[in-house]
FITI-235546 format. One line per field, with one value per residue (C-alpha): residue number from 0; chain; x, y, z. Coordinates in nm, 4 decimals. Layout:
N
voza <- [NUM;...] .
keba <- [A;...] .
east <- [X;...] .
north <- [Y;...] .
up <- [Z;...] .
//
This chain:
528
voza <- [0;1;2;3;4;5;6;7;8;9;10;11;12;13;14;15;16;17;18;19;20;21;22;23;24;25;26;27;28;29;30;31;32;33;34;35;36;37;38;39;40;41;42;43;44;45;46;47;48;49;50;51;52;53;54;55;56;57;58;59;60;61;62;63;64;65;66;67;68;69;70;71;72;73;74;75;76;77;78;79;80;81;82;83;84;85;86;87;88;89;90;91;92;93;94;95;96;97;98;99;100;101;102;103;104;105;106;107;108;109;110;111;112;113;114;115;116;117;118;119;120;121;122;123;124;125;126;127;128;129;130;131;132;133;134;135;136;137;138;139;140;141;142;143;144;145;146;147;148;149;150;151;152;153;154;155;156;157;158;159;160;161;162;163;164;165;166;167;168;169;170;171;172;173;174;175;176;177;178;179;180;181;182;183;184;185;186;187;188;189;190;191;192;193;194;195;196;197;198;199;200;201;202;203;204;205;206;207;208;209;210;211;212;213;214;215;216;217;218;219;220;221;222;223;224;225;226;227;228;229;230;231;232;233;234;235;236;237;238;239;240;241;242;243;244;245;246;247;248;249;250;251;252;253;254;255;256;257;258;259;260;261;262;263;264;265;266;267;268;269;270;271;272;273;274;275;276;277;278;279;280;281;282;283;284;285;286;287;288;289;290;291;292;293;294;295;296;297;298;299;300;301;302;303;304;305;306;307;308;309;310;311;312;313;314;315;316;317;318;319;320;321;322;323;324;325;326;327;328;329;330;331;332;333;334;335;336;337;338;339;340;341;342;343;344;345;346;347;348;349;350;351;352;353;354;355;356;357;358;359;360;361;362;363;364;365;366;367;368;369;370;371;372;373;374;375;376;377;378;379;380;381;382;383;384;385;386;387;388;389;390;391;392;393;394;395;396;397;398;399;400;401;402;403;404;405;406;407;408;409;410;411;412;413;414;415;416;417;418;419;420;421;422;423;424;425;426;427;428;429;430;431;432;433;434;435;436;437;438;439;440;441;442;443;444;445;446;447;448;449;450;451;452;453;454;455;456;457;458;459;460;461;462;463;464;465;466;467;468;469;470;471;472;473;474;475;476;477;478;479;480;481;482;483;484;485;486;487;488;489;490;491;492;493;494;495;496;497;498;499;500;501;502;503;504;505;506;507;508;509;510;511;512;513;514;515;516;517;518;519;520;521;522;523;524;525;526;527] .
keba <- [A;A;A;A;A;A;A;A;A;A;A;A;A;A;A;A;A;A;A;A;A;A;A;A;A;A;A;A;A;A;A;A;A;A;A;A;A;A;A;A;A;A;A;A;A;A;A;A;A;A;A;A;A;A;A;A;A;A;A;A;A;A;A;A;A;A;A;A;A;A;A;A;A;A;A;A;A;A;A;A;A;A;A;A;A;A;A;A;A;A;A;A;A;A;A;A;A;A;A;A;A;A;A;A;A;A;A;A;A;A;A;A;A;A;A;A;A;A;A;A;A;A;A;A;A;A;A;A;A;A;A;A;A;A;A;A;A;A;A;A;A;A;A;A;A;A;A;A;A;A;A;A;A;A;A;A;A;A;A;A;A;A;A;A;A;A;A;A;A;A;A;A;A;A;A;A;A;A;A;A;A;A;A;A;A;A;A;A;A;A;A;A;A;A;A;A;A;A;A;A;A;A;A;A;A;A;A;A;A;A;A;A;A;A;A;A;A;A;A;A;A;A;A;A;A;A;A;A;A;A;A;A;A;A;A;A;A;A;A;A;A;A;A;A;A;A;A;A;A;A;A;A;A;A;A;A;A;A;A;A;A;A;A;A;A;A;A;A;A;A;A;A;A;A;A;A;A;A;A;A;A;A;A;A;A;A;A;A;A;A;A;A;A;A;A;A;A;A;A;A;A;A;A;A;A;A;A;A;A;A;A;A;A;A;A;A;A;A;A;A;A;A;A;A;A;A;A;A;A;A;A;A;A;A;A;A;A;A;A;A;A;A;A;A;A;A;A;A;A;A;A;A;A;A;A;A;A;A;A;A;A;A;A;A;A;A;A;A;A;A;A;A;A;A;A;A;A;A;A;A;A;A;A;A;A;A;A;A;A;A;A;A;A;A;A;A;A;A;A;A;A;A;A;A;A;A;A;A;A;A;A;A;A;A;A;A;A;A;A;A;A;A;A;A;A;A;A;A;A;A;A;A;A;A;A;A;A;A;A;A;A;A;A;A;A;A;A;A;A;A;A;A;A;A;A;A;A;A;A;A;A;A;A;A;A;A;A;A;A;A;A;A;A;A;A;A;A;A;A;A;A;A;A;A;A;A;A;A;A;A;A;A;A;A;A;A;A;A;A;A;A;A;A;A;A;A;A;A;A;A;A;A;A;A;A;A;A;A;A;A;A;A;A;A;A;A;A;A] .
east <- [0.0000;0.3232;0.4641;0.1625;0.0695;0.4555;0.4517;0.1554;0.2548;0.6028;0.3967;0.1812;0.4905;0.7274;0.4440;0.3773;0.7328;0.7465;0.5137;0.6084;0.9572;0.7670;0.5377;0.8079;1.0283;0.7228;0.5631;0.5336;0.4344;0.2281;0.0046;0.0486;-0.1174;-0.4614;-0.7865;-0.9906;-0.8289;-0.8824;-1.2128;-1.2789;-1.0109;-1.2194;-1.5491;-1.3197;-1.1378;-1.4331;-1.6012;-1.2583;-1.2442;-1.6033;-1.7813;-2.0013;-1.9559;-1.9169;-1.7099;-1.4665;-1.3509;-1.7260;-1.9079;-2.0485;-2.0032;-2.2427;-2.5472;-2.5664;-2.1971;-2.2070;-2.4536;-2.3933;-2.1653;-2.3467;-2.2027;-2.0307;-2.0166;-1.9284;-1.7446;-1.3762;-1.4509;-1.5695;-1.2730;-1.0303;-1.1726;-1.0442;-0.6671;-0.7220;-0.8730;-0.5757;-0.3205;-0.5171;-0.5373;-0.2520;-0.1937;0.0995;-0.2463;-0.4352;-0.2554;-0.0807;-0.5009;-0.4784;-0.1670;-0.2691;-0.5371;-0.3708;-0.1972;-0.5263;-0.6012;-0.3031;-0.3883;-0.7333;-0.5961;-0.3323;-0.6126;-0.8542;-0.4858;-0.5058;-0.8683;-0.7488;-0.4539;-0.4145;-0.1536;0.0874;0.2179;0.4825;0.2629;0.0632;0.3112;0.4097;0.0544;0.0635;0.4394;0.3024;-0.0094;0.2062;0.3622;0.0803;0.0931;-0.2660;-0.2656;0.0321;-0.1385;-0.4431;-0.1960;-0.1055;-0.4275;-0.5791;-0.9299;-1.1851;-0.9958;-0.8347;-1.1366;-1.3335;-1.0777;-1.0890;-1.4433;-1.4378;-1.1674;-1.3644;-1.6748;-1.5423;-1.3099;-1.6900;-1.8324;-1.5626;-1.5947;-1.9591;-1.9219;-1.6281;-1.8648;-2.1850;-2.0190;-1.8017;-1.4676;-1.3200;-0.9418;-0.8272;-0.5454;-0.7573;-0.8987;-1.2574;-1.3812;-1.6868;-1.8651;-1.8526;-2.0625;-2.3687;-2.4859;-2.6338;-2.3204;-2.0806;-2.2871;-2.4419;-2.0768;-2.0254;-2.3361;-2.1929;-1.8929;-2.0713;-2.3131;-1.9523;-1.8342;-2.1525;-2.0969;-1.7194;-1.7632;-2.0663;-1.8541;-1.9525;-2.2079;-1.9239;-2.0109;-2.3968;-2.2804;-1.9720;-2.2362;-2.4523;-2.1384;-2.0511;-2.4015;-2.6387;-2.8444;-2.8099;-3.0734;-3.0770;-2.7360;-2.8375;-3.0859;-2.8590;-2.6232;-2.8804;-2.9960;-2.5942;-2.5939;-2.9017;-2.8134;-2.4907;-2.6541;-2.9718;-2.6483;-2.6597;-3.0372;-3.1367;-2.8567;-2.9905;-3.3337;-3.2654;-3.0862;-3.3088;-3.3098;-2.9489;-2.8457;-3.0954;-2.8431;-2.5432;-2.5617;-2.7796;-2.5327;-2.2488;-2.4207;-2.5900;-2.2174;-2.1419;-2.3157;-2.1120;-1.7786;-1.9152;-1.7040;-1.4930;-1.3007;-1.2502;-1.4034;-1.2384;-1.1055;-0.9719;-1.2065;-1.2792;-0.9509;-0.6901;-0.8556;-0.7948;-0.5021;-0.3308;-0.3338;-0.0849;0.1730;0.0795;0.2505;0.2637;0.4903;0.3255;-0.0523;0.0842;0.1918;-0.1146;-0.3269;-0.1412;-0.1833;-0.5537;-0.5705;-0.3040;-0.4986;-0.8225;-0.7511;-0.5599;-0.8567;-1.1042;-0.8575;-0.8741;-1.2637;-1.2630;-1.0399;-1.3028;-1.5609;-1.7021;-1.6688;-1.7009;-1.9905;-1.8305;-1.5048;-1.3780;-1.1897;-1.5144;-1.6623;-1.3125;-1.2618;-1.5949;-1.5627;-1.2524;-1.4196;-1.7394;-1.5173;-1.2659;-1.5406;-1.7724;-1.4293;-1.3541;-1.7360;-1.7032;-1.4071;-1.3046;-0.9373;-0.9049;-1.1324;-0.8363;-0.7369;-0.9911;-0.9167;-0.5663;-0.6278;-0.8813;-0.6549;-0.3926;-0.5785;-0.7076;-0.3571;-0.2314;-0.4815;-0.4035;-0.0479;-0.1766;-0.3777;-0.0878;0.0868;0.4715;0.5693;0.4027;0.7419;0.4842;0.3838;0.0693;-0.0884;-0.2317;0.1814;0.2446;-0.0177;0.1177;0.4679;0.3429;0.0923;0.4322;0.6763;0.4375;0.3458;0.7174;0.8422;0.6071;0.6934;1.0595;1.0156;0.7474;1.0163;1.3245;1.1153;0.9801;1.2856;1.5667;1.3653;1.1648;1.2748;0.9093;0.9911;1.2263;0.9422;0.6917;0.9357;0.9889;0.5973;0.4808;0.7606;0.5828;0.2459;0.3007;0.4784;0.1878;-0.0816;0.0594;-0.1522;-0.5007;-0.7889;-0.9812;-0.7935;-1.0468;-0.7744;-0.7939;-0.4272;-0.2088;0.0061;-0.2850;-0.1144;-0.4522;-0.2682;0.0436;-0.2051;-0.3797;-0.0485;0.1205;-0.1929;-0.4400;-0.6591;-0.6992;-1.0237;-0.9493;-1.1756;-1.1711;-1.2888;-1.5121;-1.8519;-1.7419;-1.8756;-2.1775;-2.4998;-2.8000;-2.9840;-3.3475;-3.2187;-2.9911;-3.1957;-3.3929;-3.7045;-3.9284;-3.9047;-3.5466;-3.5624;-3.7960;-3.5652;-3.2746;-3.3956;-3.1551;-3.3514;-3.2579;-3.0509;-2.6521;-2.4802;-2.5612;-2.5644;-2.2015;-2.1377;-2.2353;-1.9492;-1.6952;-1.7570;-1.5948;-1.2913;-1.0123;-0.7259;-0.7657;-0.5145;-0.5572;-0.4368;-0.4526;-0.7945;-1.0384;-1.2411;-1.3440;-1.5283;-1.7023;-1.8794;-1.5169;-1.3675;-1.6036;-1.6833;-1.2860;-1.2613;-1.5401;-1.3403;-0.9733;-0.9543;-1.0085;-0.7339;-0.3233;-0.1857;0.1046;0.2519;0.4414;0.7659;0.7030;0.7589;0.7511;0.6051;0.3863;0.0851;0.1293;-0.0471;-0.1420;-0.2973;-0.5531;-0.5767;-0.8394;-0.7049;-0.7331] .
north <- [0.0000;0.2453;0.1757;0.2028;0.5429;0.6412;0.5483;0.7495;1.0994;1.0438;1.0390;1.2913;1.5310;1.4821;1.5987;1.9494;1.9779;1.9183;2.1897;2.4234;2.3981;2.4873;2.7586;2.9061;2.9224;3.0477;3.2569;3.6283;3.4666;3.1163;3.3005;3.6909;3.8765;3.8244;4.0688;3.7397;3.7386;4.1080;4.0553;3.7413;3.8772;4.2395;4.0687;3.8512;4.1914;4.3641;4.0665;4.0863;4.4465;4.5582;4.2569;4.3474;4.0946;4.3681;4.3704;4.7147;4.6918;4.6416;4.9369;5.1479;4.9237;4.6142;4.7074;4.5895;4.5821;4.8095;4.5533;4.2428;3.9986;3.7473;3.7119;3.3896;3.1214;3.2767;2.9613;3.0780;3.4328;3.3338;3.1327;3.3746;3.6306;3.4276;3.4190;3.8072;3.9019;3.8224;3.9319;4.1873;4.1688;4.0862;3.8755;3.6123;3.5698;3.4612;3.2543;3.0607;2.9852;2.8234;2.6450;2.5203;2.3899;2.2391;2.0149;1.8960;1.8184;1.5654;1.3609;1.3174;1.2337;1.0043;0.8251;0.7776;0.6177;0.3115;0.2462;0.2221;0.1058;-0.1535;-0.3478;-0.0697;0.1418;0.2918;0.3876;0.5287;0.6961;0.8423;0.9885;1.2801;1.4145;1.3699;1.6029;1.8366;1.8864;1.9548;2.2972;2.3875;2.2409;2.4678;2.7456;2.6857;2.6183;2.9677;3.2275;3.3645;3.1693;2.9283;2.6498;2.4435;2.4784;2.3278;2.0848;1.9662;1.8902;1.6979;1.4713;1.4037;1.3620;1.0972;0.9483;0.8599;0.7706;0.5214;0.3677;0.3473;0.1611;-0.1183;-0.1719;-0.2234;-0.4398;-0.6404;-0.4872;-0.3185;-0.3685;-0.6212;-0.3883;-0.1060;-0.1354;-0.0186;0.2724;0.3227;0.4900;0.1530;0.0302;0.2100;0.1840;0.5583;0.7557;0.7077;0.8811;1.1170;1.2467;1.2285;1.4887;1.6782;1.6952;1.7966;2.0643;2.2309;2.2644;2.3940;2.6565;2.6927;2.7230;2.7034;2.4320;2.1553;2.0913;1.8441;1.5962;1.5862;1.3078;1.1654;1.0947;0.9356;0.7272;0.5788;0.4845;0.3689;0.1525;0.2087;0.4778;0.4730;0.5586;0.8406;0.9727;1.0278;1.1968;1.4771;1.4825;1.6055;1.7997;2.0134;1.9975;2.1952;2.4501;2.5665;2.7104;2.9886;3.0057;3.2825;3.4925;3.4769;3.5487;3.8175;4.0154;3.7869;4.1142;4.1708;3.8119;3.8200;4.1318;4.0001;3.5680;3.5322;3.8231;3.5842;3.2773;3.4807;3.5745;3.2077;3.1292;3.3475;3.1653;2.8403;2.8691;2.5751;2.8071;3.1992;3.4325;3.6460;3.3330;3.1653;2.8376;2.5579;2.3544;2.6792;2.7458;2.4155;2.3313;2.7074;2.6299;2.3960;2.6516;2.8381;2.8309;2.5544;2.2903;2.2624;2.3126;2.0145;1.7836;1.8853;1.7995;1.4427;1.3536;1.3525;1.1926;0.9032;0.8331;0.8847;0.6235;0.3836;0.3844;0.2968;0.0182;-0.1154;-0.1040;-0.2902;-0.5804;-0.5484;-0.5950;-0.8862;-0.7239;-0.4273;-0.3993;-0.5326;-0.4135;-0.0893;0.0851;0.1464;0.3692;0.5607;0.5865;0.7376;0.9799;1.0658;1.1142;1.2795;1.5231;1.6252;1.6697;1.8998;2.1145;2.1285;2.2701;2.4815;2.7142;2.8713;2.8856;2.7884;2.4710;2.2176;2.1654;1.8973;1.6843;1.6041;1.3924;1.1945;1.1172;1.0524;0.7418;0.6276;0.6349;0.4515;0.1976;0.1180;0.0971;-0.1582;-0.3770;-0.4414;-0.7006;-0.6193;-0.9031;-0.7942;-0.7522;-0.5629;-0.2135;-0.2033;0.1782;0.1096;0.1044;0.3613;0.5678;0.6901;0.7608;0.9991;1.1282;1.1692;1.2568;1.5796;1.6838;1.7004;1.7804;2.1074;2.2483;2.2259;2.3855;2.6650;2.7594;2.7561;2.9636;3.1885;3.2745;3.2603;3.3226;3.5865;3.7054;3.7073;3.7713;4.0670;4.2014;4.1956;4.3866;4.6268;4.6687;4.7189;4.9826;5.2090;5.0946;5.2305;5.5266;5.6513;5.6125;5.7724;6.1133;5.9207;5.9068;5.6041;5.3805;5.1396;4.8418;4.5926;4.4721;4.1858;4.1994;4.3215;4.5884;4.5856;4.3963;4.6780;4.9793;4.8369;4.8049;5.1445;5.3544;5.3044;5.5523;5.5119;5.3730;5.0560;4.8799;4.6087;4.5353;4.2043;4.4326;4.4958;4.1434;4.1094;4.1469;4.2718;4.3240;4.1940;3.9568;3.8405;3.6955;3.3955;3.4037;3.6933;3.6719;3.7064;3.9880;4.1571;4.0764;4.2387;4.5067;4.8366;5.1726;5.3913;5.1051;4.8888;5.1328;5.4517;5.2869;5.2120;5.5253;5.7357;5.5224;5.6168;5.9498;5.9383;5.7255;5.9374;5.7030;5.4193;5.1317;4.9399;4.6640;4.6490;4.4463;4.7331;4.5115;4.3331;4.6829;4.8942;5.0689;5.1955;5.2134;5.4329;5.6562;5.7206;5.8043;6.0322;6.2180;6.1698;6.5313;6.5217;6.2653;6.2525;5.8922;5.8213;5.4809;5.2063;5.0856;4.7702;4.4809;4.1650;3.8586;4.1081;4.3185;4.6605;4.8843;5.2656;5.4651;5.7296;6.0352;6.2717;6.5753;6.8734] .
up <- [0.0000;0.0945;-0.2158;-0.4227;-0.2659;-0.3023;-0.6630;-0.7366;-0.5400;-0.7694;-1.0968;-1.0184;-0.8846;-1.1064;-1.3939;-1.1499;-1.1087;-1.5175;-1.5726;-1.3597;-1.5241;-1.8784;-1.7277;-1.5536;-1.8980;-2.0946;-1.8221;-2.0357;-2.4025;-2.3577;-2.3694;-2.3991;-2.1854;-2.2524;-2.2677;-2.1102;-1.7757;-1.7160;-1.7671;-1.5487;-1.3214;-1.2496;-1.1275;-0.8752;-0.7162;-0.6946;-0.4801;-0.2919;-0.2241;-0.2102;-0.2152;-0.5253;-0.7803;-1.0583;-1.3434;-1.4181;-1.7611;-1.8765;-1.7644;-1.9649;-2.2276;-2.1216;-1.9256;-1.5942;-1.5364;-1.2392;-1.0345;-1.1187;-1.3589;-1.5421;-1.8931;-1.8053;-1.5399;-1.2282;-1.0080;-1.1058;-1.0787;-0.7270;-0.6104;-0.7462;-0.5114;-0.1948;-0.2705;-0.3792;-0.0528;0.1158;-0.1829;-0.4089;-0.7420;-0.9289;-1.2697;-1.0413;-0.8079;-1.0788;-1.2943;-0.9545;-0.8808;-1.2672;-1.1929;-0.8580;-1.0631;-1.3125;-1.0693;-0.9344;-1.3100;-1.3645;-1.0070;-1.1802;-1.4764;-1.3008;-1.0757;-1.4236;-1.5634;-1.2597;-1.4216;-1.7515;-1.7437;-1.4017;-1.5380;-1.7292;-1.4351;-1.6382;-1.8890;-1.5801;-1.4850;-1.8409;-1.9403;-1.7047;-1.8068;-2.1467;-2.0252;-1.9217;-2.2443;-2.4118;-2.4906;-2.4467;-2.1085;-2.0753;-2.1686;-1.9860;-1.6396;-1.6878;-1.7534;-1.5193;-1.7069;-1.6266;-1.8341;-1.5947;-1.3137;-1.6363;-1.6832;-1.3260;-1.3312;-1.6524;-1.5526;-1.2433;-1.3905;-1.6177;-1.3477;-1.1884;-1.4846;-1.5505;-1.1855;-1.2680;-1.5331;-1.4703;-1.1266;-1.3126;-1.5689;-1.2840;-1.5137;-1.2056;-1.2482;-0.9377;-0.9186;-0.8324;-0.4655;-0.4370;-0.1727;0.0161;-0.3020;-0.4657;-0.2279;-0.3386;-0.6631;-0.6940;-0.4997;-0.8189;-1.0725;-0.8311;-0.7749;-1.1449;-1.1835;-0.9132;-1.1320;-1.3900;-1.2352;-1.1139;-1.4675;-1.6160;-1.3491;-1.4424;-1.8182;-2.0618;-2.2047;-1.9800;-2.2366;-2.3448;-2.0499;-2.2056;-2.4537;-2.2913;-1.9650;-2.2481;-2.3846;-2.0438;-1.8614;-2.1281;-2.0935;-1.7229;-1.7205;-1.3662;-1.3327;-1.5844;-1.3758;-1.0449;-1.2657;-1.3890;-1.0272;-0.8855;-1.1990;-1.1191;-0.7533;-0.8173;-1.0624;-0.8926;-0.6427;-0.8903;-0.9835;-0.7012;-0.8411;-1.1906;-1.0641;-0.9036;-1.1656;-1.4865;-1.6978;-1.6418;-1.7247;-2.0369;-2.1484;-2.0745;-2.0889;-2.4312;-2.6184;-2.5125;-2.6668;-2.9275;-3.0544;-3.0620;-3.4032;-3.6253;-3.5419;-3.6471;-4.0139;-4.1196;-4.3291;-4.3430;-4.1260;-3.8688;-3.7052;-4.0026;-3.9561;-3.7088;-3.8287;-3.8097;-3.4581;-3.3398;-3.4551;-3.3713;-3.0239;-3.0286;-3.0890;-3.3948;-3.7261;-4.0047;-3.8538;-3.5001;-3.6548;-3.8988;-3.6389;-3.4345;-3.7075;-3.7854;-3.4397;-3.3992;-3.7318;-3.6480;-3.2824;-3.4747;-3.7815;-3.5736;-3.2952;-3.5954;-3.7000;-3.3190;-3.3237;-3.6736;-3.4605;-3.1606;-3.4177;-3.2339;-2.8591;-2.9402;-2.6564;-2.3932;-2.4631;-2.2706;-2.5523;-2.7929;-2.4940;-2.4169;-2.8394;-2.8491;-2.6008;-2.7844;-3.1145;-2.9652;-2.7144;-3.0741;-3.2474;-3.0368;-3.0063;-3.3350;-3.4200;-3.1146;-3.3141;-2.9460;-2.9059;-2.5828;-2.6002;-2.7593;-2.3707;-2.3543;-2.6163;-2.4881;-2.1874;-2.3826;-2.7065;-2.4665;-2.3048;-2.6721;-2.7413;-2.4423;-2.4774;-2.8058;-2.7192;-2.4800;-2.6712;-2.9852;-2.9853;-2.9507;-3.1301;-3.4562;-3.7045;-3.9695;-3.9342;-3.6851;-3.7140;-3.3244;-3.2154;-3.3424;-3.2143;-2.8791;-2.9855;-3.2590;-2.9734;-2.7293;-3.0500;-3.0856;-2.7938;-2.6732;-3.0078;-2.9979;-2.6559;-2.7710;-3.0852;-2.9346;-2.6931;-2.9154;-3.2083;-2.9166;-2.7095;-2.9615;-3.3229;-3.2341;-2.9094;-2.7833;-2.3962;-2.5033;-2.7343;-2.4788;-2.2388;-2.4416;-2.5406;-2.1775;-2.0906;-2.3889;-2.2694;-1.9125;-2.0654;-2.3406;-2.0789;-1.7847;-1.8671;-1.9438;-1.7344;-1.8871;-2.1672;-2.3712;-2.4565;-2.7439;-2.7566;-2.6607;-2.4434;-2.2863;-1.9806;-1.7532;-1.4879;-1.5018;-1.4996;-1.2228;-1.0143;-1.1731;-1.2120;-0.9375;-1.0374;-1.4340;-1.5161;-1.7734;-2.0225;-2.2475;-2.6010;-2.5923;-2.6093;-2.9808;-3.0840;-2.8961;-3.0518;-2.9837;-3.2999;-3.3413;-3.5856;-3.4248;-3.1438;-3.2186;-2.9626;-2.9377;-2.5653;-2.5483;-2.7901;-2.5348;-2.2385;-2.4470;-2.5662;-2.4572;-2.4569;-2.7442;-2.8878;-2.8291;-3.0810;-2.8653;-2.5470;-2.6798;-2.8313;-2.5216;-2.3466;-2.6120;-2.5513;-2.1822;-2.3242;-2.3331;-2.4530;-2.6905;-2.7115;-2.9987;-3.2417;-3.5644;-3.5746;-3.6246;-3.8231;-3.5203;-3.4000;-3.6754;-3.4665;-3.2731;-3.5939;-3.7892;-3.4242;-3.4412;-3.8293;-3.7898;-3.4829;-3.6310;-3.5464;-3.2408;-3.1515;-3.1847;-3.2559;-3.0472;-3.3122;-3.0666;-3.2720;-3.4567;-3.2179;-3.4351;-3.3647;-3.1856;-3.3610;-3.4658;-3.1781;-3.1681;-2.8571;-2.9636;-2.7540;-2.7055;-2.7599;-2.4661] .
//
């Protein structure tokens, strides 16, 4: 038992201490600053300081903003307010809360492994350092986002499922002791619900664990039915909130998921399509989205080639359900064109890959597609860390770059009074520590929608409606904007872009040199 427990803390360890290693190299560029943790970071201070869960950088420009934050799930917003009560707000706060996280992630993912896996503990053992290499778990380990909570919840909700399952169908590995939740038929799916109610109030994107639920305890509709039961037990936490600011969440929530439907584009649009979204995130550029892209479709073709061979058990075998999930968790990603989504596919090709490492036959002298499966999974994942960092720190010079872009960004907006940002690096974190006193505000309200078109139910349409109308609820806010620091995207906000053209007069452009591999920026300021 010593030894078994031993074994496991090393596993899990030596991945955080892996990690760490990687986010501490890449800490300033994987990612950039981003405009997404200002604004999930805002609503978390503002419950720390003043205990009004309101959200800055958004008012003015979202209705609402000033009372109460319901554009998005509010769980990590709320747990990033404890650590800030005691620190204040501060970018290290937030992204230590993700990497905390993050470590939690790989002992799930090390503890759904055993299940798996019982009788490979080295390849146990090897899963999570491969996890850690991925660089969207990277990524995810260091923003100050809802990612990682997400992630943390969908391991565990499939870590239950998976229990569920080998107990119902008597597969529970011998090597694997059972616990006092095994001993009650309705506790393991309940907790997997519970698992799943915690995402959906983490991220939107626990819709995800709808079909992979489905996957793992039909026919057992009983089973089912306990999970919806946790899963609506967790969310009506954050019903009397809603209802008690319905017309504010009707503003902000639906605009969010209104937005949604334009960036479902396989090809073009101001995200370049589903496939350059997803396969971007492993490092950007064409080498990395290549292997990226081979990697999914080696596990993916080799996995079919698998269930061909299970043809006949394919049932009551285990790897159908845990190829499935695969194929049904890629899938709803890849349609999803979000870039930080790609963080959940990892941990579920990496146990398709691992089990079909585990089910070939070593012997085989010919070339067997399901053995090579989690070497090209491993050769890629490694393979595009390494490269990400050599391109980034000794090709570009990224980390010098973005030193050099935040000493002009705290040095153009040292006169302002409010700055409206759209940049990355984005500098909220800096101004907050340097200027105290400037009022900041970010760009997301530039996509939203609120259109009558746009809206699909009449009574949603009612429940949006803004008096006098978005674009001069919008353009009464611009108005009080004094500085504007912006990239090079102005496509992404015709209404900013057309109020500034208009006005050109009335602003001086201050240029920032150019900064490659970073985008062009300019600040706009109002004149005197």
């Amino acid at each position: 038992m010593i030894a078994a427990v031993s074994s496991r803390f090393t596993a899990v360890a030596g991945a955080c201490l892996l990690l760490f290693a990687l986010t501490f190299l890449n800490s300033d560029i994987l990612p950039l600053g981003w405009p997404d943790e200002a604004l999930f970071s805002a609503p978390a201070a503002a419950l720390a300081e003043r205990g009004v869960f309101s959200t800055s950088v958004l008012v003015g420009l979202i209705p609402g903003m000033d009372t109460a934050t319901l554009w998005n799930s509010p769980l990590y917003m709320v747990l990033t307010a404890g650590p800030y009560w005691l620190t204040g707000e501060s970018r290290v706060v937030a992204r230590g809360v993700s990497f905390v996280l993050a470590c939690v992630a790989l002992a799930i993912f090390f503890a759904v492994n055993r299940r798996l896996l019982p009788e490979h503990p080295r390849l146990q053992a090897l899963l999570p350092l491969l996890l850690a290499c991925d660089l969207t778990f990277q990524r995810a380990a260091n923003t100050a986002r809802m990612d990682m909570l997400t992630l943390v919840w969908f391991l565990g909700a499939i870590y239950f499922l998976i229990r569920d399952y080998q107990n119902r169908t008597g597969r529970t590995p011998g090597a694997v002791a059972s616990g006092r939740l095994d001993r009650h038929a309705a506790l393991l799916p309940f907790c997997a619900g519970l698992c799943t109610g915690a995402a959906a109030l983490s991220h939107p994107i626990a819709v995800l664990l709808i079909p992979v639920a489905l996957i793992w305890t039909l026919p057992a509709w009983r089973a089912l039915l306990w999970g919806i039961a946790g899963t609506l037990l967790v969310f009506s936490f954050w019903l009397p909130y809603i209802i008690e600011h319905i017309q504010i969440f009707c503003i902000q929530f639906i605009a969010q998921l209104v937005r949604k439907k334009d960036i479902l584009s396989f090809f073009g649009g101001d995200t370049g399509g589903v496939f350059k979204v997803f396969a971007a995130q492993y490092g950007g550029r064409g080498l990395l989205m290549i292997l990226a892209g081979l990697m999914v479709l080696i596990v993916a073709a080799a996995g079919l080639l698998q269930l061909y061979r299970l043809r006949r058990a394919i049932f009551s075998d285990l790897f159908p359900r845990v190829y499935l999930t695969f194929a049904v968790v890629f899938a709803l990603v890849l349609l999803s064109s979000e870039a930080w989504y790609p963080l959940y596919v990892g941990p579920v090709l990496l146990w398709t890959a691992a089990l079909l490492w585990a089910g070939s036959s070593a012997a085989t002298k010919r070339f067997d597609l399901t053995r090579i499966a989690l070497p090209f999974a491993a050769l890629a994942l490694v393979g595009g860390t390494f490269v990400f960092t050599i391109r980034e720190h000794f090709l570009y010079k990224t980390p010098a770059q973005v030193a050099r872009f935040e000493e002009r960004a705290l040095e153009v907006a040292r006169d302002c009074r409010t700055v409206y940002l759209r940049v990355r690096p984005d500098p909220y974190f800096l101004y907050r520590e340097r200027y105290p006193d400037l009022e900041v505000l970010e760009f997301i309200p530039g996509k939203l929608q609120f259109e009558p078109g746009d809206v699909p139910f009449q009574c949603l349409r009612d429940c949006m409606t803004i008096p006098g109308g978005y674009s001069a609820y919008l353009l009464r806010r611009y108005a009080t904007i004094d500085c504007f620091l912006l990239d090079q995207h102005d496509d992404w906000e015709p209404l900013l872009r057309d109020y500034l053209a208009e006005r050109s007069a009335e602003f001086e452009v201050e240029a920032f040199p150019d900064l490659p591999p970073l985008d062009s920026t300019r600040l706009l300021r109002r004149r005197p």
